[in-house]
Backbone as CSV, one residue per row, in Angstrom:
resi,resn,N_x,N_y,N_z,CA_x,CA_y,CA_z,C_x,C_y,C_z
1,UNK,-25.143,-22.227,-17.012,-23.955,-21.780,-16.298,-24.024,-20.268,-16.119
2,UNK,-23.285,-19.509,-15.113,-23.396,-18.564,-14.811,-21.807,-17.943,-14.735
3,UNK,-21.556,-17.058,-15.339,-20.408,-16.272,-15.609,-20.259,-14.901,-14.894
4,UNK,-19.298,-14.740,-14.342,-18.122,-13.334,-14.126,-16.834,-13.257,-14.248
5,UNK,-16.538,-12.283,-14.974,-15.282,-11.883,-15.282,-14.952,-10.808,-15.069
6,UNK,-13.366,-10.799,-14.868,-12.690,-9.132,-14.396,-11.266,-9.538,-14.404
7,UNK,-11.195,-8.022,-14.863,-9.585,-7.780,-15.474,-9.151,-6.703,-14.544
8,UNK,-7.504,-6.978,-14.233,-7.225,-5.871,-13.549,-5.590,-6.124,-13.867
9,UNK,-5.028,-4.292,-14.377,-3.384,-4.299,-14.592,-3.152,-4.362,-13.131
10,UNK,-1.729,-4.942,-12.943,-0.836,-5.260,-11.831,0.268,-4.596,-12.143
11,UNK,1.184,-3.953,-11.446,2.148,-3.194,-12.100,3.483,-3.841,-11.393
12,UNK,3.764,-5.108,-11.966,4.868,-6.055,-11.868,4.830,-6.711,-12.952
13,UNK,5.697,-7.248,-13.818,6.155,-8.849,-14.500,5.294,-9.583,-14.418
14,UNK,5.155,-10.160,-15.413,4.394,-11.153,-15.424,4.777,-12.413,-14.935
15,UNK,6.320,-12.868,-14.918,6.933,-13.885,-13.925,6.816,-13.444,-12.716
16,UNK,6.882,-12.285,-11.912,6.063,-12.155,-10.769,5.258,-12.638,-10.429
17,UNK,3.791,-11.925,-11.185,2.580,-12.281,-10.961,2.267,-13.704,-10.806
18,UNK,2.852,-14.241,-11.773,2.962,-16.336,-11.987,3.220,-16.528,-11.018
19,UNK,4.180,-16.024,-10.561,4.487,-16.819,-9.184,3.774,-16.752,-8.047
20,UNK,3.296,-15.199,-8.175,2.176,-15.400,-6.822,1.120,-16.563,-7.052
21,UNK,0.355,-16.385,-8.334,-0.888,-17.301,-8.604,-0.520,-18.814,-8.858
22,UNK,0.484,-18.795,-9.356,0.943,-20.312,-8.949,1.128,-20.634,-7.815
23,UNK,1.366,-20.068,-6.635,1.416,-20.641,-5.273,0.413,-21.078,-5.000
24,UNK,-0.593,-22.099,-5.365,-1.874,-22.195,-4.904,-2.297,-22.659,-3.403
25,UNK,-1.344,-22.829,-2.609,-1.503,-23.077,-1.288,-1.527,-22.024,-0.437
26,UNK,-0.657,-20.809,-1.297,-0.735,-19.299,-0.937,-1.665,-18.327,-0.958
27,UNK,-2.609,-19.115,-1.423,-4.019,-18.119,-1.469,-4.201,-17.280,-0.499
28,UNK,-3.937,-17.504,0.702,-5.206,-17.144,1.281,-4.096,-15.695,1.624
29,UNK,-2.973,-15.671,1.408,-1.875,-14.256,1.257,-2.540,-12.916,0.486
30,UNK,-3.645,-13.331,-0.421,-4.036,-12.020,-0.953,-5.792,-12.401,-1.223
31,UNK,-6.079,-12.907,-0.759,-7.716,-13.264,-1.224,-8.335,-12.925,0.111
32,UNK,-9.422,-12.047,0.335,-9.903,-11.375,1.591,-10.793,-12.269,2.139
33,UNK,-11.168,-12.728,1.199,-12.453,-14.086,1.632,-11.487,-15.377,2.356
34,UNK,-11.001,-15.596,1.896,-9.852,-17.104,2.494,-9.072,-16.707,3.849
35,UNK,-9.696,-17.731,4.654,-9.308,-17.883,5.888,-7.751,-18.661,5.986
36,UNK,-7.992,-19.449,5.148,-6.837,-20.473,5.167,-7.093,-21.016,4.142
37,UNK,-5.585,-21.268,3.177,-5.515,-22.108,2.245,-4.318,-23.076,2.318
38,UNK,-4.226,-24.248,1.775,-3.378,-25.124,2.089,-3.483,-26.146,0.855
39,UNK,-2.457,-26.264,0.401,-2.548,-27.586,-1.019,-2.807,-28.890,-0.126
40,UNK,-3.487,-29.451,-0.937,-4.163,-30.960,-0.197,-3.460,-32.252,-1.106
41,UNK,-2.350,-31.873,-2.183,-1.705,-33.081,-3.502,-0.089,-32.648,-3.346
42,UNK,0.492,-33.911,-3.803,1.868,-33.791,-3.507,2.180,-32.774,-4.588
43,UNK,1.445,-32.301,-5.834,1.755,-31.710,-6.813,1.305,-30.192,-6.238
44,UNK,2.367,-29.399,-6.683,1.801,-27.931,-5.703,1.763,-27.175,-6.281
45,UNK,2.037,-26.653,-7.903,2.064,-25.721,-9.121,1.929,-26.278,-10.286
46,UNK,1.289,-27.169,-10.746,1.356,-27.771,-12.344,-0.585,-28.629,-12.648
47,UNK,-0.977,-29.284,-13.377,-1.758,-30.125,-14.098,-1.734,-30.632,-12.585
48,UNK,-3.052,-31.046,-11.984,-3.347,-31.569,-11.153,-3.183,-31.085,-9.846
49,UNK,-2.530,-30.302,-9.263,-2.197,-29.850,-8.265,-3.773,-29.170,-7.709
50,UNK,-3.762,-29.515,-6.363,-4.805,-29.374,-5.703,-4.361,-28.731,-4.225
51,UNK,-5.590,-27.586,-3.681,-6.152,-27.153,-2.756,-7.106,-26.997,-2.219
52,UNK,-6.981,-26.417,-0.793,-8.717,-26.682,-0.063,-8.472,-24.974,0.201
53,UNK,-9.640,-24.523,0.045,-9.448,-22.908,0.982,-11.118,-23.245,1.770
54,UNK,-10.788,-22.538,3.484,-11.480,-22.484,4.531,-11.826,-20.904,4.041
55,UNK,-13.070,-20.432,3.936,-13.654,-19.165,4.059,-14.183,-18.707,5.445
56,UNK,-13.789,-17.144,5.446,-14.328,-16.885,6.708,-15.591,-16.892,7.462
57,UNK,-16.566,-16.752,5.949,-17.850,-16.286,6.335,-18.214,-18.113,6.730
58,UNK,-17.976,-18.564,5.535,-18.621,-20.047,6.031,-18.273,-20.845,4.380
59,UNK,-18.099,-22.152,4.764,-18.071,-22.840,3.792,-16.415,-23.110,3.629
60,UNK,-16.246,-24.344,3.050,-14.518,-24.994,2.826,-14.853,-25.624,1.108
61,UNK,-14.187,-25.059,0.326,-13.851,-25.623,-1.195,-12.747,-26.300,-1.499
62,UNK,-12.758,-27.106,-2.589,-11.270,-28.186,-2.873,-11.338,-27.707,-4.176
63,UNK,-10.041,-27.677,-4.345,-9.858,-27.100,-6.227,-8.846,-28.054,-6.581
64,UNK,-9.146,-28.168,-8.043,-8.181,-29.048,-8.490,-7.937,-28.317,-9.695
65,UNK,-6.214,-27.573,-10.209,-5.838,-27.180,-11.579,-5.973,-27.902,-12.643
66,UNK,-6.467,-27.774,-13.809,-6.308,-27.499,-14.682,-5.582,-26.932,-16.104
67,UNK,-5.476,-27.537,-17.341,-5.278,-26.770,-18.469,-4.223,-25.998,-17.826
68,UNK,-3.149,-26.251,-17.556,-2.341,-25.709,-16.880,-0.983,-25.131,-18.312
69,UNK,-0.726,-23.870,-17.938,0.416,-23.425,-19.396,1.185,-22.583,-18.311
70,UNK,2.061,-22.921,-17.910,3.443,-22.453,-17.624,3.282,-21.098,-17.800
71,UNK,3.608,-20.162,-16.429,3.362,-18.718,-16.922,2.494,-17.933,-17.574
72,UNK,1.511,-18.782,-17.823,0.773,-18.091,-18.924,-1.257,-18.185,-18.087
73,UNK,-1.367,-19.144,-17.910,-2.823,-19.641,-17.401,-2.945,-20.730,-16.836
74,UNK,-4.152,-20.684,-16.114,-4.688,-22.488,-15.376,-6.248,-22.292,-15.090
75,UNK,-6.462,-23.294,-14.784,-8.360,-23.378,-14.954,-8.291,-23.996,-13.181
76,UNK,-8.935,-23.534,-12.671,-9.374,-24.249,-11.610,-10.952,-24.746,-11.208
77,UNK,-10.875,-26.313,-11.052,-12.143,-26.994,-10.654,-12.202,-26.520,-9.550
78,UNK,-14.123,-25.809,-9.038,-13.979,-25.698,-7.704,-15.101,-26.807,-7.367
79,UNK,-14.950,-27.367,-5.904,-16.174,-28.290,-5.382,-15.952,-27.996,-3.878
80,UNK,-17.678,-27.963,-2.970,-18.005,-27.793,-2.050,-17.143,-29.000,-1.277
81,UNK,-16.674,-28.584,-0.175,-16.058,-29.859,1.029,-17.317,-29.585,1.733
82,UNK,-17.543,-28.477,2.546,-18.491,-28.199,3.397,-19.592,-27.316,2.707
83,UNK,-21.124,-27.344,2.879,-21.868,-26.942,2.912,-21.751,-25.595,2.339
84,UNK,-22.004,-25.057,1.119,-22.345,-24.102,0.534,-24.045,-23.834,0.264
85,UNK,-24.546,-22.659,0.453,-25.886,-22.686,0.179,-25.690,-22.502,-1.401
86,UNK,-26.715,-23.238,-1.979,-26.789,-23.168,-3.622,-25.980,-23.406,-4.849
87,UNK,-24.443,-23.464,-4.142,-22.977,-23.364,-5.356,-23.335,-24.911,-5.273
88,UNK,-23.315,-25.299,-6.588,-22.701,-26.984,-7.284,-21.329,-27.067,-7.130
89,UNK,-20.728,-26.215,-8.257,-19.384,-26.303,-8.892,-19.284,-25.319,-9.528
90,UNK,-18.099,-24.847,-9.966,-17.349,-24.106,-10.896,-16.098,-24.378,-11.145
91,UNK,-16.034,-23.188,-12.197,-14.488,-23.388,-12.821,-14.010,-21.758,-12.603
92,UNK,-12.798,-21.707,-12.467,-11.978,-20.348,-12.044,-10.806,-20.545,-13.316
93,UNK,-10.905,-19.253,-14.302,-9.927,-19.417,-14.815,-8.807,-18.244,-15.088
94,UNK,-7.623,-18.359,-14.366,-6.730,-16.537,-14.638,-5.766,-17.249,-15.770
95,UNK,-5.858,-15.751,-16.489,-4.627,-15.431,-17.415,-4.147,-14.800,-17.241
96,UNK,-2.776,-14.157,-17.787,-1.914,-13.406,-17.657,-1.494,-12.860,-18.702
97,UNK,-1.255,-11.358,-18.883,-0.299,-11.150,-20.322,0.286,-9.630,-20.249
98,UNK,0.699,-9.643,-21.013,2.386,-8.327,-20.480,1.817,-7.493,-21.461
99,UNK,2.003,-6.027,-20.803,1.732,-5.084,-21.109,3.013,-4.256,-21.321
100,UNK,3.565,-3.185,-22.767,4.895,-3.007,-23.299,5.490,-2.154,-21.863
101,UNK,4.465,-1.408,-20.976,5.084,-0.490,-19.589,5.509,-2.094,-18.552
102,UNK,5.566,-2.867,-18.884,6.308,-3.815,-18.082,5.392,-4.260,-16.872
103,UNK,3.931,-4.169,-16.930,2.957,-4.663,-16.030,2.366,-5.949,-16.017
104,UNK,1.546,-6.631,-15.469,0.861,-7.683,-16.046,-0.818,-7.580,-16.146
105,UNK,-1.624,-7.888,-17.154,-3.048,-7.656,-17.101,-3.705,-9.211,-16.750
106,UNK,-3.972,-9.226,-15.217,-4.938,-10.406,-14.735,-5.844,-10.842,-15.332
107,UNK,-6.324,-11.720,-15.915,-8.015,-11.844,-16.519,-8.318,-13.021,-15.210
108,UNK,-9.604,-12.779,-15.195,-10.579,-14.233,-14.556,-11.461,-14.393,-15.143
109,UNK,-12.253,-15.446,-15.244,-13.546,-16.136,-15.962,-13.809,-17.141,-15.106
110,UNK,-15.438,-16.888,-14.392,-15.158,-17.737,-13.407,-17.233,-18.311,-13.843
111,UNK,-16.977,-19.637,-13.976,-18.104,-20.115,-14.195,-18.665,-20.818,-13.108
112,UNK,-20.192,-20.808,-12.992,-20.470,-22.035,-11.614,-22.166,-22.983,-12.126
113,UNK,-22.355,-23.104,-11.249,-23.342,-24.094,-11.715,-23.670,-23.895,-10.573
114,UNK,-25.241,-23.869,-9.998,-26.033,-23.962,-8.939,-26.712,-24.754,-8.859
115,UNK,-27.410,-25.314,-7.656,-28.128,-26.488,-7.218,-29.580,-26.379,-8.437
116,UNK,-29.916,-27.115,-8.080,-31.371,-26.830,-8.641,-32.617,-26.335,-8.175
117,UNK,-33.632,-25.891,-8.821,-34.388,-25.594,-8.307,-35.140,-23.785,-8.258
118,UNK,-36.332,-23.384,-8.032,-36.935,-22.666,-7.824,-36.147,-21.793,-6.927
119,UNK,-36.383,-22.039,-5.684,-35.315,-20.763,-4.393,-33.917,-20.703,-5.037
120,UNK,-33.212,-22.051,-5.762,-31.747,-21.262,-5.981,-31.593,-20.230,-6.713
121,UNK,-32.490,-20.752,-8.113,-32.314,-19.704,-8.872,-32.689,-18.517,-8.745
122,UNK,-33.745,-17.892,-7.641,-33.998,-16.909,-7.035,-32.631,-16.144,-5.850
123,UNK,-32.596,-17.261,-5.342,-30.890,-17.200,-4.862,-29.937,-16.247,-5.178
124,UNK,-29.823,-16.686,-6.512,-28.657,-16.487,-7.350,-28.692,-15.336,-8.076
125,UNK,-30.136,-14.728,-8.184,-30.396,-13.458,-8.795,-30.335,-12.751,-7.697
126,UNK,-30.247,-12.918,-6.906,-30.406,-11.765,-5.664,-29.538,-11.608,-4.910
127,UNK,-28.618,-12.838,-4.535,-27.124,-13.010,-3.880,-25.770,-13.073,-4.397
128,UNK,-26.542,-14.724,-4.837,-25.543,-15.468,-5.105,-24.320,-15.087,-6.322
129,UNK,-24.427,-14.339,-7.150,-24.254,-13.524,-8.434,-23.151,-12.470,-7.555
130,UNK,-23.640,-11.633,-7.401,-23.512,-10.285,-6.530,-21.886,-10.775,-5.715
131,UNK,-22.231,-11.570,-4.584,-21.526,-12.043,-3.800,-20.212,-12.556,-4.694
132,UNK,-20.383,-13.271,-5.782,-19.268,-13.841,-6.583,-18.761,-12.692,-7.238
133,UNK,-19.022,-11.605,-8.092,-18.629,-10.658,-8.527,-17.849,-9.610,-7.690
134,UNK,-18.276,-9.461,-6.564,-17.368,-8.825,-5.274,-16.534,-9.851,-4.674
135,UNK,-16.566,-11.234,-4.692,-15.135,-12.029,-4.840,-14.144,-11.630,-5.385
136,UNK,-14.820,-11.933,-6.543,-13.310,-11.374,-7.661,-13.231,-10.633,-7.912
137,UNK,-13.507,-9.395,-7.231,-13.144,-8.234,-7.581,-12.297,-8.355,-6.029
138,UNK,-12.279,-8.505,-5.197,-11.544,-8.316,-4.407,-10.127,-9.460,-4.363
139,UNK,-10.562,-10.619,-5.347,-8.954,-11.759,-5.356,-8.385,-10.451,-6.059
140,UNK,-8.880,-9.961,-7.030,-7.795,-9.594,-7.968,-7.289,-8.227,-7.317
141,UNK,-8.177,-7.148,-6.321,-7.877,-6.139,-5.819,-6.510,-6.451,-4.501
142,UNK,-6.859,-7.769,-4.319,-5.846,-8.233,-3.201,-4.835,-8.495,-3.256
143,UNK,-4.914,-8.908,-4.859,-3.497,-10.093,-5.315,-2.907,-8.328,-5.858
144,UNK,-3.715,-7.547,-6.262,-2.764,-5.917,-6.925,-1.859,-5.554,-5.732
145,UNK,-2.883,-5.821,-4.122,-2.562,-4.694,-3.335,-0.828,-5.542,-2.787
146,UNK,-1.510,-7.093,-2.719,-0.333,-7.989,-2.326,1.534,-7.698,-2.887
147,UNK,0.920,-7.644,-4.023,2.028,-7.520,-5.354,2.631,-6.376,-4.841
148,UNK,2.056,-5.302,-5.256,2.802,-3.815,-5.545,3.359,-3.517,-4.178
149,UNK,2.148,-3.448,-3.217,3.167,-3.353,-1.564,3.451,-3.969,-0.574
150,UNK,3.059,-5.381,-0.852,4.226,-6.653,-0.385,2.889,-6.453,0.824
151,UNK,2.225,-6.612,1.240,1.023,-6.701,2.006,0.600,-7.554,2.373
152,UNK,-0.493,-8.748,3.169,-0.833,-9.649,3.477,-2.232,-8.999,3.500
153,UNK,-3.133,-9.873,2.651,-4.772,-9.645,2.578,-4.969,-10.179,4.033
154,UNK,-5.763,-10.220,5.022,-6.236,-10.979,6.064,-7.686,-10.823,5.312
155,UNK,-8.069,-10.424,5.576,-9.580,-9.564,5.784,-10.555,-8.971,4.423
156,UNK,-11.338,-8.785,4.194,-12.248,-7.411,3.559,-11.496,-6.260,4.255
157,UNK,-11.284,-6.261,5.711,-11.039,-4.479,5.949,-10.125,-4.238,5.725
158,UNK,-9.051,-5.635,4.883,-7.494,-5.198,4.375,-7.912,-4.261,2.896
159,UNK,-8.840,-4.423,2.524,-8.877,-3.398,1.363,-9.958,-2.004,1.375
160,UNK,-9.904,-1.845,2.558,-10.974,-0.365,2.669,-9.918,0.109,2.051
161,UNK,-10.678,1.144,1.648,-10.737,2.251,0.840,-9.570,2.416,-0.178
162,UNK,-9.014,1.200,-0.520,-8.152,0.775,-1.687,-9.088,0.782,-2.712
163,UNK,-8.299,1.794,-3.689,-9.701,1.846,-5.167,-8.457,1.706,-6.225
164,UNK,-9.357,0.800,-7.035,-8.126,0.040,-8.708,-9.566,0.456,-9.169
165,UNK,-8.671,0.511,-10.811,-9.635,0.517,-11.688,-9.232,-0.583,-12.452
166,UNK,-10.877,-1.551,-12.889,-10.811,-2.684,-13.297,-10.808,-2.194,-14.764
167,UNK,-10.607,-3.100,-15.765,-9.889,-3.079,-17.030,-11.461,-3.380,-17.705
């Protein structure tokens, strides 16, 4: 398995923050990569609740929550709908926790699993890695920029020259 993680303070509540990341149909409101997101289960914030997000560059994923704690964390299953080069699966997991200046500190841990083989794993040292680490650095730069000034991510060029410092 292959791991990245990143932390970033948000300077709102942590019932704030829940609420943005619990919207899971709301993704695509602060994530620069997501074209469109939309819950695909009648369940839309709890244990089971599921979404699809359409990416711009290419490729459509279905997630299904997880380990779900009220305000606090959720795990998300990810799986290819459409054609990903090299991604199997992963797991996406945010926490949340309050800081005494009244902020919230994001965590992610985001695990995946790649196809098999010789070229992936060459892949994955050279792209595939890279590419996921500037993901989440930009969910979490998006979901800051979303939060604090009420913003709508569209894009990557929604966060030029927006600089956070990660935790």
């Amino acid at each position: 398995m292959n791991q990245v993680k990143r932390k970033l303070w948000v300077d709102a509540p942590r019932e704030h923050v829940w609420r943005v990341i619990s919207d899971l149909g709301g993704f695509q409101k602060y994530n620069p990569m997501v074209k469109k997101s939309y819950n695909n289960t009648h369940e839309e914030s709890c244990e089971g609740a599921g979404r699809v997000c359409e990416f711009h560059a290419m490729g459509k994923v279905e997630e299904i929550a997880m380990n779900w704690k009220e305000g606090e964390e959720y795990t998300l299953q990810i799986k290819p709908l459409q054609k990903m080069p090299f991604f199997k699966q992963g797991f996406a997991h945010f926490k949340l926790s309050d800081n005494r200046m009244g902020g919230t500190l994001v965590e992610t841990d985001f695990t995946y699993e790649i196809t098999k083989g010789l070229f992936a794993d060459l892949m994955n040292g050279l792209m595939l890695k890279k590419r996921f680490n500037k993901g989440f650095e930009g969910i979490l730069k998006g979901l800051k920029k979303h939060i604090e000034e009420g913003e709508i991510i569209e894009n990557n060029s929604s966060l030029r020259g927006y600089e956070v410092n990660f935790a």
